[in-house]
DRENROKOL-129983 format. One record per residue: residue in three letters; x negated, z negated, y negated of N, C-alpha, C in turn. Coordinates in steps of 0.2 Angstrom, whole numbers, plus 5000, padded with zeros to 4 digits. Layout:
N
ALAXZYXZYXZY/...
This chain:
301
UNK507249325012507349375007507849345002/UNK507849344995508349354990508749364995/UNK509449324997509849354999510449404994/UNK510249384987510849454983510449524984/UNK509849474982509549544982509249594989/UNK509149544994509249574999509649625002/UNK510349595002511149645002511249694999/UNK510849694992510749774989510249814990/UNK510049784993509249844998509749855005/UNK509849815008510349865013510749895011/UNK511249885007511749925004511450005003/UNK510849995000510650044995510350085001/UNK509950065005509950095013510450155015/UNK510950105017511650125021511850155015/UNK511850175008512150225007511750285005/UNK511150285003510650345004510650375009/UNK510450345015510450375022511250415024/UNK511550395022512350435021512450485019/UNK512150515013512250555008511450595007/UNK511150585010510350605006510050615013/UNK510150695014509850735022509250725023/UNK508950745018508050745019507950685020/UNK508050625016507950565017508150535024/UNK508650545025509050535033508650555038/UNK508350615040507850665043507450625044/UNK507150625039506250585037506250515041/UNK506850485039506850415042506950405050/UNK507350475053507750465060506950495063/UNK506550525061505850545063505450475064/UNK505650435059505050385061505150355066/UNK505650365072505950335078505450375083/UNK505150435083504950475087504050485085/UNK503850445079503150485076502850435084/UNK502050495084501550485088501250435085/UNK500950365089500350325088499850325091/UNK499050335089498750295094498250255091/UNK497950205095497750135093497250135095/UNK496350105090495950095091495850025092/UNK495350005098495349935096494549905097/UNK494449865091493849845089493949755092/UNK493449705087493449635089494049605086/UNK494249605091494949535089495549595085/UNK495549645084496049695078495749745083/UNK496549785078496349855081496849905074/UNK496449965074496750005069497050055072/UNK497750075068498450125071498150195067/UNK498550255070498350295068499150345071/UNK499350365065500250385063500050455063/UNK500350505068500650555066501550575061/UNK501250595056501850595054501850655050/UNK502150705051502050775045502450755042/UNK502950695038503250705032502750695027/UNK502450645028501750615023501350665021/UNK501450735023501050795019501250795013/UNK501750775009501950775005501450734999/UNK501250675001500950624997500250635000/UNK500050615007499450645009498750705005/UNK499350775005499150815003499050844995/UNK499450754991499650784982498850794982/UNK498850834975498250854969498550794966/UNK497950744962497950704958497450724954/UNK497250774951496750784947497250774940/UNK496850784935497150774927497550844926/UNK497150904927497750964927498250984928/UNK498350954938498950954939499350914936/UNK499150824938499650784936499950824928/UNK499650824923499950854916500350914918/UNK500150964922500751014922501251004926/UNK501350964930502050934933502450884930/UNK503150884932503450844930503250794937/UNK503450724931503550654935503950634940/UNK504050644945504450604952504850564952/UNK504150504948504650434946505050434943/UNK505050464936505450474931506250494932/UNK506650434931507450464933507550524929/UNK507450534926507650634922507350674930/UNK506750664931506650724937506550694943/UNK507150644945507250614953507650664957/UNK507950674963508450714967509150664962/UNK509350714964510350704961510650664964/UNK510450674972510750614974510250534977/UNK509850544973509550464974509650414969/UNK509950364971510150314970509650264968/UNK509550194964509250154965509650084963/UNK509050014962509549954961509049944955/UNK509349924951509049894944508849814946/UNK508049824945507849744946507249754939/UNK507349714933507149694926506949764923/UNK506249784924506249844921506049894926/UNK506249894931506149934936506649954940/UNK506850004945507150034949506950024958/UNK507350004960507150004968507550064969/UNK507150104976507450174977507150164984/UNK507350204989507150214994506550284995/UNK506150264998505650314999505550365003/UNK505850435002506150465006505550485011/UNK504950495011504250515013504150445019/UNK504750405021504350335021503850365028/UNK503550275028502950265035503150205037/UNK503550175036503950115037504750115037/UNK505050085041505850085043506050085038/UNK505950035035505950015027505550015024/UNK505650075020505150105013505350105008/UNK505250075002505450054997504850084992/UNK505150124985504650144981504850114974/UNK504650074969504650034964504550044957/UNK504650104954504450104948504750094942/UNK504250064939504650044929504850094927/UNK505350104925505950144919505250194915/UNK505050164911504450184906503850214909/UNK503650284907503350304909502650294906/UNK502350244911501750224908501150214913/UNK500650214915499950244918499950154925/UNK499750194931499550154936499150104933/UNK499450034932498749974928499249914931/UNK498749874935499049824939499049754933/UNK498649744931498649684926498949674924/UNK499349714918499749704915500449684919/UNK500549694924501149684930501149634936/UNK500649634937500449574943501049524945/UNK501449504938501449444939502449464942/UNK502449534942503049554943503049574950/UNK502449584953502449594960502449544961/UNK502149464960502349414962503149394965/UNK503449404958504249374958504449444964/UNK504349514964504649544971504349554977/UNK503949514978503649484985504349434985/UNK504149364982504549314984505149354984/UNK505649404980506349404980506449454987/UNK505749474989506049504995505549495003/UNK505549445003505249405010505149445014/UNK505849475017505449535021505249585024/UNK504849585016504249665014503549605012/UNK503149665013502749665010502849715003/UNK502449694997502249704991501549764989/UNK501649814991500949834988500849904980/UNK500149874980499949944975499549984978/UNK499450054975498950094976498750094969/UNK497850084967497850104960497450164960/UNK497550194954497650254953497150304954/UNK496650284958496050334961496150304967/UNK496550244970496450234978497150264981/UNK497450314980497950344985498750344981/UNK498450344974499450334971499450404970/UNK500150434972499950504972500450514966/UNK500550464960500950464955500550404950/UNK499750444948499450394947499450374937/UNK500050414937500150434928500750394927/UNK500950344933501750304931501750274936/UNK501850194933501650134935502350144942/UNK501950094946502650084953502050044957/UNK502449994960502449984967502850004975/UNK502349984979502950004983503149934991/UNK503549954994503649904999503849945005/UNK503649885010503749905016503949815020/UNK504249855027504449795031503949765033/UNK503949675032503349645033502649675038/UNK503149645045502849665052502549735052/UNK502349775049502149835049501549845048/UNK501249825044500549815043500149775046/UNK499749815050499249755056498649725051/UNK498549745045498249685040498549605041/UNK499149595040499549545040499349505045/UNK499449525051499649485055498849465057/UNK498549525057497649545060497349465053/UNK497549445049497249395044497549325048/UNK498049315049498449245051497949245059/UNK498049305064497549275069496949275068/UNK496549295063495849295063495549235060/UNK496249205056496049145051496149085057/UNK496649095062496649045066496049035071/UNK495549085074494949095079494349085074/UNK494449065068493749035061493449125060/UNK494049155060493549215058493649235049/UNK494049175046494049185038493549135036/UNK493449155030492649125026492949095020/UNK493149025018493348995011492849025005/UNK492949085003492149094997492549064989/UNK493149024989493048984982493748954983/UNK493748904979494448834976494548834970/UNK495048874967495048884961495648824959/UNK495748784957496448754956496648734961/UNK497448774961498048764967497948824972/UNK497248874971497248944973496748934979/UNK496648954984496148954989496049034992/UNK495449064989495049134992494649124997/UNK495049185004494549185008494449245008/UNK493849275014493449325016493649325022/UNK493949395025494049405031493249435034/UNK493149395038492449415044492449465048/UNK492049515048491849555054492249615054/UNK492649635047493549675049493349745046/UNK492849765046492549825046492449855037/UNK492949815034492849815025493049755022/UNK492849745018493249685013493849675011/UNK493949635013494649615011494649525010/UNK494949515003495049435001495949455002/UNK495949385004496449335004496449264999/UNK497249294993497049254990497949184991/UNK497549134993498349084995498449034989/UNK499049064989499349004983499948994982/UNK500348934980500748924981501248924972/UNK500648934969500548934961500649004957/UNK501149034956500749114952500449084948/UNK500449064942499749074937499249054941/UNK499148994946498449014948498249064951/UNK498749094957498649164959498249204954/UNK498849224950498449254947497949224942/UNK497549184941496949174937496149184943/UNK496449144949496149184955495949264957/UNK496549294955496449374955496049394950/UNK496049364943495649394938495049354938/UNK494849334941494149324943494049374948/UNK494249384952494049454958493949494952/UNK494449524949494649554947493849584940/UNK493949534938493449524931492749534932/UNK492549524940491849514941491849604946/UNK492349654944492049704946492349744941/UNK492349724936492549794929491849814927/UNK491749864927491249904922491449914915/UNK492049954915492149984910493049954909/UNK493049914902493649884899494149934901/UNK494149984900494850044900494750064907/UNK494350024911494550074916494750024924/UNK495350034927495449994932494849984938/UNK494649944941494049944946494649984952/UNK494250024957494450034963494949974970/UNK495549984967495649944974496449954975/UNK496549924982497249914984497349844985/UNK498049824983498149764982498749744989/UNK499049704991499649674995499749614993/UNK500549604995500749544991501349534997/UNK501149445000501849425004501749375002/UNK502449375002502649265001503049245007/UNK502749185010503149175016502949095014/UNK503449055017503748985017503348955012/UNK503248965006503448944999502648954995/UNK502149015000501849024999501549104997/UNK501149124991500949194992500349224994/UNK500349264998499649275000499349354998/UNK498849354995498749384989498249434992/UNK498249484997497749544999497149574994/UNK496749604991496249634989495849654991/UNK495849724990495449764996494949814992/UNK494249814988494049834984493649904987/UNK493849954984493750024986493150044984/UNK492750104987491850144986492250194986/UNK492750234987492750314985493450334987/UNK493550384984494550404983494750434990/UNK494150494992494550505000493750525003/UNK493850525009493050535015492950615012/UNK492250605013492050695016492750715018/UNK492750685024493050745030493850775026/UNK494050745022494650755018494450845016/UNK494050855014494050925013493250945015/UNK493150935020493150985027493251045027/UNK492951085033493351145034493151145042/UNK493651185045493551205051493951135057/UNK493351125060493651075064493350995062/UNK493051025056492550935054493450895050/UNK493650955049494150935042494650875047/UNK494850815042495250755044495650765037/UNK496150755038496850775028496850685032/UNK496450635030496750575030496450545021/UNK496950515019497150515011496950445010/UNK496550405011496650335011496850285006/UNK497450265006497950225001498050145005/UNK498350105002498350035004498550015011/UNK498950085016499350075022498550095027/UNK498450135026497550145029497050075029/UNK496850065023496450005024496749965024/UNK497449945025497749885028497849895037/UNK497349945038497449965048497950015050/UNK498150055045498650115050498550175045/UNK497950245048498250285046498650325046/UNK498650375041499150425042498950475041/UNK499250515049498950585048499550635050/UNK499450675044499950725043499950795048/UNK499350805050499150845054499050845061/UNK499350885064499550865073498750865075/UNK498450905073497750935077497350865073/UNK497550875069496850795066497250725070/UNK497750705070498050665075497650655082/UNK497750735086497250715092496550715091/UNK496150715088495650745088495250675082/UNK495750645079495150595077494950535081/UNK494550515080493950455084494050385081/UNK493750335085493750285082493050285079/UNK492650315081491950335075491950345070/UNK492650385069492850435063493350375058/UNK493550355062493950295058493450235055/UNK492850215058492350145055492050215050/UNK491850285051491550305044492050335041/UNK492850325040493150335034493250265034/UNK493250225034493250155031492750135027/UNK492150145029491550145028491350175021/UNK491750245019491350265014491950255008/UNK492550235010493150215005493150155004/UNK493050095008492950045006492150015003/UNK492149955006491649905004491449875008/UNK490949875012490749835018490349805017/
């Protein structure tokens, strides 16, 4: 990691959690949250109890709500005592909701609409400046639950079982080269229950001209972003580029009633292998059935 800008991520840590109770709570809980573990071929999918993520889990992202509420992100309607670090035109803040030890939420100053493109190449420079996290987005119909103001968010590398589930799958031949773009290399992870490219380079501009081809060859509509999640790590002098392209914003079961009902939200921590579920009774009670058909109907198989 940046080591300046490392030091100020811990600092800003150590001093939020000193002064900011609900933040403190939330995070002393992730010491104690329930897991259990699905395991398929070669990976396995986590499944988190965690009741703070009701919060985000449970937003209304419809257009009526979002317009009647004020903005989160927006430093006028942030808590009073939340702190951030100024990095170019954005704010690093701690994520007080976190699902990661290190939860980090990233939003531009300017209050302008979830669209990765125009940005990309900023998540680039805050992967490399923070080694280690991972880099992610949620776009604005796959789980950002502040889908009217641009943000990224982070989390500690090791946490996300996509990460590690890519490195051992590409070592046993279970990744597929689907193109050579330049200095850029796309692959296709085999068999892992949804789609997911890996895009390697050690290049941003070809990064990103590799991404906009993914990206190019699934727009319909110019104004409108295609469904998906993105993740972004850089490790020993290289970035490795996740997209994960989405079929639907939440399962049936999300509004369910009775006992069929599952509150899982699916956002980039999900289809990157860990859900989250806010609800102690959905916790015990979902399947790994129920996980291959909310994958199935969110993503792209």
């Amino acid at each position: 990691m940046n080591c300046e800008l490392g030091l100020k991520v811990n600092e800003l840590f150590d001093q939020q959690l000193s002064v900011w109770e609900m933040a403190r709570n939330n995070f002393e809980g992730l010491k104690t949250v329930q897991i259990r573990e699905f395991d398929f071929d070669g990976f396995a999918v986590k499944v988190q109890f965690n009741p703070a993520r009701m919060v985000s889990s449970g937003a209304k992202v419809d257009a009526k709500t979002i317009a009647e509420r004020k903005c989160f992100l927006c430093a006028a309607n942030r808590p009073e005592v939340q702190r951030g670090i100024e990095w170019r035109d954005y704010d690093i803040l701690i994520n007080p909701f976190p699902i990661f030890t290190r939860h980090l939420t990233i939003p531009r100053r300017e209050h302008v609409d979830q669209r990765l493109v125009p940005y990309i190449a900023d998540m680039f420079d805050l992967a490399r400046e923070l080694t280690d996290f991972v880099v992610f987005y949620n776009g604005p119909k796959c789980g950002a639950s502040a889908p009217d103001h641009m943000h990224f968010q982070a989390g500690n590398a090791d946490f996300l079982p996509l990460v590690s589930d890519y490195f051992n799958l590409k070592q046993v031949g279970r990744t597929e080269l689907v193109e050579t773009a330049d200095t850029a290399e796309i692959y296709l992870m085999k068999d892992y229950l949804r789609v997911v490219y890996c895009i390697e380079s050690a290049d941003a501009v070809a990064l990103k001209e590799a991404f906009m081809k993914l990206y190019n060859s699934w727009v319909v509509d110019a104004d409108v972003e295609p469904m998906m999640n993105v993740v972004c790590l850089y490790r020993e002098g290289k970035w490795y580029l996740f997209v994960i392209p989405r079929g639907a914003f939440r399962p049936w079961q999300y509004t369910a009633e009775g006992d069929k009902q599952l509150l899982v939200s699916p956002a980039t921590v999900e289809v990157s292998g860990l859900f989250i579920t806010p609800v102690k009774e959905h916790f015990e009670r979902i399947t790994k059935e129920d996980v291959v058909d909310i994958l199935t109907q969110c993503t792209i198989k």
